[in-house]
C-alpha positions in Angstrom: -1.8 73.7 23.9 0.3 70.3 22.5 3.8 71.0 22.0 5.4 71.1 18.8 7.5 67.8 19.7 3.8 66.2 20.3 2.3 67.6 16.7 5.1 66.1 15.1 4.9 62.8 16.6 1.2 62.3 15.6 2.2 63.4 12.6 4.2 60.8 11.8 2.5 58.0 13.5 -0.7 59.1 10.8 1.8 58.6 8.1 3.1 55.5 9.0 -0.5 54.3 9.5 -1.9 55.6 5.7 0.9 54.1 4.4 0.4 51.1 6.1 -3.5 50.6 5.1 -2.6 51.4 1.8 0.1 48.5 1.3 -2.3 46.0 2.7 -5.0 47.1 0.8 -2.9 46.3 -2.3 -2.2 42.8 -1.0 -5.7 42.2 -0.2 -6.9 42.6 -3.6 -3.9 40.3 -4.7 -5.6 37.4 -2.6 -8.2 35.2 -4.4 -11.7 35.3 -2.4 -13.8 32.5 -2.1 -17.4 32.6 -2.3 -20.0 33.8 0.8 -20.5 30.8 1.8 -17.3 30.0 2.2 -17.2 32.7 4.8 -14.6 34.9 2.6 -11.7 32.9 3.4 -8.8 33.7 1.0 -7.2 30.8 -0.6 -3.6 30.9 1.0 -3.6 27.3 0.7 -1.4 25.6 -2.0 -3.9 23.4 -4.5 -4.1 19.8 -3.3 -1.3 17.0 -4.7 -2.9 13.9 -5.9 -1.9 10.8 -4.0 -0.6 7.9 -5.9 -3.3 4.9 -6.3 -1.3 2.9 -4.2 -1.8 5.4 -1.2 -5.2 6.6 -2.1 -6.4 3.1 -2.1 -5.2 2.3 0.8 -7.2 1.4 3.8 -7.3 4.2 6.2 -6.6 2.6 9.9 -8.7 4.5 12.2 -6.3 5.1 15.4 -7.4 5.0 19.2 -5.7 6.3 22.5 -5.1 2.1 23.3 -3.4 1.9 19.9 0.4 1.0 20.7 1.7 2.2 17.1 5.1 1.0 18.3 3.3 -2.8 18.3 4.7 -5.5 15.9 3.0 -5.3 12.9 1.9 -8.5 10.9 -0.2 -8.3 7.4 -1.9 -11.0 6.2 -2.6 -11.4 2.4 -4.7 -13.9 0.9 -4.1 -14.6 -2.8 -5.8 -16.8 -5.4 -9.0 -14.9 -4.9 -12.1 -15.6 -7.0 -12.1 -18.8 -8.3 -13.3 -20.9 -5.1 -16.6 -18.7 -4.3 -17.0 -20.7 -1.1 -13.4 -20.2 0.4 -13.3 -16.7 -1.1 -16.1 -15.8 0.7 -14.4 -16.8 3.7 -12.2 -15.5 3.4 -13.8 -11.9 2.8 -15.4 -12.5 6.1 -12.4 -12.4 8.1 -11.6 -10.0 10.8 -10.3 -6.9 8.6 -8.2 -5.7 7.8 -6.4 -8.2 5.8 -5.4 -8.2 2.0 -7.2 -9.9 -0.5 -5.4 -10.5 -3.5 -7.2 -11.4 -6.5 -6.8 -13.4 -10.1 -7.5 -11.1 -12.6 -9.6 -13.9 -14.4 -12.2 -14.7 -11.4 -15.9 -13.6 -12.4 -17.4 -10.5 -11.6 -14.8 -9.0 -10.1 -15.9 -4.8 -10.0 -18.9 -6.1 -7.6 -17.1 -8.8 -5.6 -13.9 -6.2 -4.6 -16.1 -3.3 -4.3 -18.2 -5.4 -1.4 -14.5 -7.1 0.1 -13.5 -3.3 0.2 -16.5 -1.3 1.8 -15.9 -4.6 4.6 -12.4 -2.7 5.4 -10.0 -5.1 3.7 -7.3 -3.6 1.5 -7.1 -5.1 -2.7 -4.3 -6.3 -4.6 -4.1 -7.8 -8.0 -3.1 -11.4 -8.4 -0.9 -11.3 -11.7 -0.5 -14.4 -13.2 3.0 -14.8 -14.1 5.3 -17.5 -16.3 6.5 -20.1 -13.8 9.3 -22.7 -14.4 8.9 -26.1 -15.8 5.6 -26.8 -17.1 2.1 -25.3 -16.5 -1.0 -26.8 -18.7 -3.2 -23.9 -17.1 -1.7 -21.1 -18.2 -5.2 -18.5 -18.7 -4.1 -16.2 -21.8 -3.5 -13.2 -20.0 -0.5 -14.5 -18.0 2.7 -12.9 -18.8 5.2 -14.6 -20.3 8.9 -14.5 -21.2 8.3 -15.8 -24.5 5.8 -12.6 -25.5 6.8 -9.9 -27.4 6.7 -6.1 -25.6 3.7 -5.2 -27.2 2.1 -8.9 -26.3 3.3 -8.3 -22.6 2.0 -4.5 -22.1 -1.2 -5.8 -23.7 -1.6 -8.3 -21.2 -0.3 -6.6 -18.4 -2.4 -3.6 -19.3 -5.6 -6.1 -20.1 -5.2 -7.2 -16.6 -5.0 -4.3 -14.2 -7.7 -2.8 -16.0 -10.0 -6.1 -14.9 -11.2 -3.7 -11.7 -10.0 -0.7 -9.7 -9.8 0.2 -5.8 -6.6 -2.2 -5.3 -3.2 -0.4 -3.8 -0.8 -2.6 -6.2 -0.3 -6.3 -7.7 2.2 -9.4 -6.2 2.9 -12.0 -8.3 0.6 -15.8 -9.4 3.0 -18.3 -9.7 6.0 -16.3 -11.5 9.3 -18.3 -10.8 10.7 -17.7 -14.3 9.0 -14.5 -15.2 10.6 -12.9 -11.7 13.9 -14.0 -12.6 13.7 -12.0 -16.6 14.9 -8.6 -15.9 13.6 -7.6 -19.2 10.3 -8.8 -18.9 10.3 -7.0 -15.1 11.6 -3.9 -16.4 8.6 -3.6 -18.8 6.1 -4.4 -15.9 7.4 -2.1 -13.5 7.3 1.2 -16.0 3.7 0.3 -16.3 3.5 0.3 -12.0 5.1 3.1 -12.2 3.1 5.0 -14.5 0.0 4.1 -12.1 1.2 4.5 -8.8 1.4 1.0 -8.1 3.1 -0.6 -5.4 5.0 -4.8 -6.4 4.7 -7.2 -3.0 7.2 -9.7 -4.7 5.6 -13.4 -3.4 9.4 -14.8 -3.9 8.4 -18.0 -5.5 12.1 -18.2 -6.6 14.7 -17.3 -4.2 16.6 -15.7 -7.2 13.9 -13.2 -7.9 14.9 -10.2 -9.1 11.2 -8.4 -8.7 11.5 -6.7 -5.3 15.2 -5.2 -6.8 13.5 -4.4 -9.8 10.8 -2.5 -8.4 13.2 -0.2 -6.4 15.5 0.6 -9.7 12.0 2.4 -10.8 11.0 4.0 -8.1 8.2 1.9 -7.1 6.6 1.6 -3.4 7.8 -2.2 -2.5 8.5 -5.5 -0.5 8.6 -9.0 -0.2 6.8 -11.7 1.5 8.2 -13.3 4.3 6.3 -16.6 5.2 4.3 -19.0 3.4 1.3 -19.8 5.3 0.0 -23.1 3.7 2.7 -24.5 1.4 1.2 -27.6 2.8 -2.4 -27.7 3.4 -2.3 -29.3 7.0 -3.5 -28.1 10.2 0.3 -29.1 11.5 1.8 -26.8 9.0 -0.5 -23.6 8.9 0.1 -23.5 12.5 3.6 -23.6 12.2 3.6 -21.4 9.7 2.2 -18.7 11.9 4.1 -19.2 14.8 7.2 -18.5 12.7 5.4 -15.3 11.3 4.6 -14.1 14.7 8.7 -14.7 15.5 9.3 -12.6 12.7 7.4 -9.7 13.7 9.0 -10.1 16.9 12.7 -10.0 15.5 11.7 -7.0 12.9 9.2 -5.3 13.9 7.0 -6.2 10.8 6.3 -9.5 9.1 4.0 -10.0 5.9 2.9 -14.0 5.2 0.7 -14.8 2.1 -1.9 -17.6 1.8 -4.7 -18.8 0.2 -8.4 -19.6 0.5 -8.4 -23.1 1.7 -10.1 -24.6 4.7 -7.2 -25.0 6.9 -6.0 -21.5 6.6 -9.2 -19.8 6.6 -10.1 -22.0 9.5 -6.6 -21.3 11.3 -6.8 -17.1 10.5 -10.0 -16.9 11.9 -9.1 -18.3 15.8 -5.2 -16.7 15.4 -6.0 -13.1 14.7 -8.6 -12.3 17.8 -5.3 -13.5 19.6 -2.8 -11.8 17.8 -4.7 -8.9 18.9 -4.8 -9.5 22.3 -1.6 -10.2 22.5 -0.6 -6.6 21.1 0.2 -7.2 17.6 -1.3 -5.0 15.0 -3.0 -6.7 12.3 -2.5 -4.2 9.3 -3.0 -4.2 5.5 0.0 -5.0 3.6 0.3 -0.9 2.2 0.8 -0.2 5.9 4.1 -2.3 6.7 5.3 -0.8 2.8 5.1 2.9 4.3 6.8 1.1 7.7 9.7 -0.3 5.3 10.6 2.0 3.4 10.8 4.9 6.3 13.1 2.1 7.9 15.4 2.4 4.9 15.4 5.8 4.5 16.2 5.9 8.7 18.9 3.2 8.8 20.0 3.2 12.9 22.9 4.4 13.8 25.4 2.6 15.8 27.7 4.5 18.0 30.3 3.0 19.2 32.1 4.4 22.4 35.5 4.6 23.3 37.2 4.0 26.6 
């Protein structure tokens, strides 16, 4: 016969069990069940956060176990896009990924960045911008000081709307229009409000648009090299020996261009050896992300006493 002490325990252990089924039963029936064919998995997951169009947009590079992620990383936007079909094309057939950036005025845009983007490169809008001095080819949708708020949104709004699929705009021309913190201010709410990120082209070295940008939150950077301020053989490959420098010194380097013969003709040799050599060739949303986790990590600097 079991001892009292024994009956007792069981006892208790039964309790603890009924109790114990009961509680998680209630919990159970707290959970939301998907359906059978979802192999009644409960949804313990929190709902999904949508990414901002500047990240969703983004190309996705596709990693491999040869990848050095700790590489220098160069990205390589041509802008002016559209207008010279024979250069653009050449440019769209350039080892991706690189950024195209183009004129919100070019002709059939939707099909044109929808075939540059399934070919991996990464799209920007090309926002013409008030320059200094005078310009006779001003297209009507450029933004200009002169234009009321309601006349700038309109344009501004007019323009991004021209096509989707791009991570964020830099600016056409723009020397007097980056220098208007007014004007900027407008611009940047309206970034903002799409999930935008600014690549300030610094067409003025008093340009106020990358500063801007960061007062509203937005994702953003500058250029750092000019590739073909001069279209000669001599200066593109200068150009890109000073970019390559850069990288070196900061870890990142971003040069814009534009479709012209010498440039196309230039990328096309340099980047197979950029590679080679162990630079990353990334679009320019990647060396944004890079940036701005450099700000947020400043290194620290430890000094040690004797």
């Amino acid at each position: 016969m079991f001892s009292k002490k024994y009956i007792l325990l069981v006892s208790l252990a039964l309790c603890w069990l009924i109790t114990s089924a009961t509680q998680f039963s209630k919990e159970v029936r707290n959970i939301t069940w998907l359906d059978k064919a979802d192999y009644n998995v409960p949804k313990i997951l929190p709902e999904a956060i949508d990414s901002p169009k500047w990240v969703e947009n983004s190309v996705n590079l596709v990693g491999n176990s040869s990848t050095n992620i700790d590489a220098p990383m160069i990205a390589i936007v041509i802008d002016d896009m559209g207008l010279n079909k024979k250069w653009s094309t050449k440019a769209e057939n350039l080892p991706a990924p690189i950024t195209l950036s183009y004129l919100p005025y070019a002709e059939n845009l939707p099909e044109r960045t929808k075939k540059a983007r399934q070919s991996g490169h990464e799209l920007m809008l090309h926002m013409p911008m008030e320059a200094s001095g005078h310009h006779a080819n001003y297209d009507s949708s450029t933004l200009m000081t002169s234009l009321t708020k309601t006349e700038l949104l309109h344009n501004l709004q007019q323009n991004l709307d021209r096509f989707d699929g791009y991570v964020g705009i830099n600016n056409h021309m723009g020397s007097k229009m980056s220098e208007d913190k007014e004007s900027l201010s407008l611009i940047m709410q309206e970034l903002k409000k799409r999930g935008l990120l600014y690549l300030d082209s610094r067409t003025t070295a008093l340009s106020l648009g990358e500063s801007t940008a960061r007062e509203y939150g937005l994702p953003t950077t500058r250029r750092d090299v000019f590739l073909d301020h001069e279209a000669t053989s001599e200066f593109v490959a200068e150009s890109l020996q000073k970019l390559e420098m850069r990288a070196i010194k900061n870890g990142t380097a971003i040069a814009i261009g534009h479709p012209k013969d010498v440039t196309i003709t230039a990328l096309k040799q340099w980047i197979p050896e950029m590679q080679k050599k162990g630079f990353r060739i990334v679009p320019v949303s990647e060396i944004v992300k890079r940036r701005i986790y450099d700000d947020s990590h400043p290194i620290q600097v430890v000094s040690i006493k004797d």
